[in-house]
N, C-alpha and C positions, 0 to 999 in steps of 0.2 A: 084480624084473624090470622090462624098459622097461614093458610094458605096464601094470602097476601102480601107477606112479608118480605119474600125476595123480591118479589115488582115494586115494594115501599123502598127496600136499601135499596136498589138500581136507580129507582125515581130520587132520591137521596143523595146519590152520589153524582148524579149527572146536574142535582141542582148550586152541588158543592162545586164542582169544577167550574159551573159556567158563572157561576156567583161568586168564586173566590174568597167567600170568606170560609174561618175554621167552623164547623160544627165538633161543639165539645159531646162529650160521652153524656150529658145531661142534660145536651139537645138546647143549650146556649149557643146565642152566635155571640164569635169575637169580635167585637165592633170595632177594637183598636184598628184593626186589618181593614174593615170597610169606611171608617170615619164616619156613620152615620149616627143620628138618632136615635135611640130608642124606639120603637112602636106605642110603647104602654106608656109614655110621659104623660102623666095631667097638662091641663094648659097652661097651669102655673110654673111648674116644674121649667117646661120647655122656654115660653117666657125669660125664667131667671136665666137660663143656660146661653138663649141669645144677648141676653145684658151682659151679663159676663164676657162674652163672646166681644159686641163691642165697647165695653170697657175695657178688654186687653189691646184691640187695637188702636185705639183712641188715646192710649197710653203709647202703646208704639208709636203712634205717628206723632204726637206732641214730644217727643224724647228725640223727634228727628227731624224737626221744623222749628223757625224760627217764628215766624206768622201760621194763622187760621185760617183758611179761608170757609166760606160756606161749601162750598161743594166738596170741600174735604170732609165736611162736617154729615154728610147725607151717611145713611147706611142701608147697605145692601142694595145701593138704587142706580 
């Protein structure tokens, strides 16, 4: 409603500044600024994005080892 709308941008603005991330004019957040996830990922989606996630490192750290061990090998744990 009209009349609500100044209390919605002050509530808006106060969750901008303490949240830090951009709210664009079409009411996206820029996640680049937060590093997080998506909200609306399928489980799938999210899934690949952590495969991906450690196949980049698992690339990194064999590019910087000579041996494996197991406990190198664990993720996220």
């Amino acid at each position: 409603m009209r009349k609500d709308l100044p209390k919605l941008q002050d509530m808006d603005r106060k969750l901008k500044s303490s949240d830090g991330s951009s709210v664009a004019a079409s009411g996206a957040v820029d996640r680049s600024t937060t590093n997080q996830l998506p909200d609306l990922l399928s489980d799938d989606m999210r899934r690949e994005l952590q495969r991906q996630k450690w196949e980049k490192e698992e690339m990194e750290m064999l590019d910087n080892q000579d041996t494996v061990y197991y406990s190198n090998v664990q993720y996220d744990g």
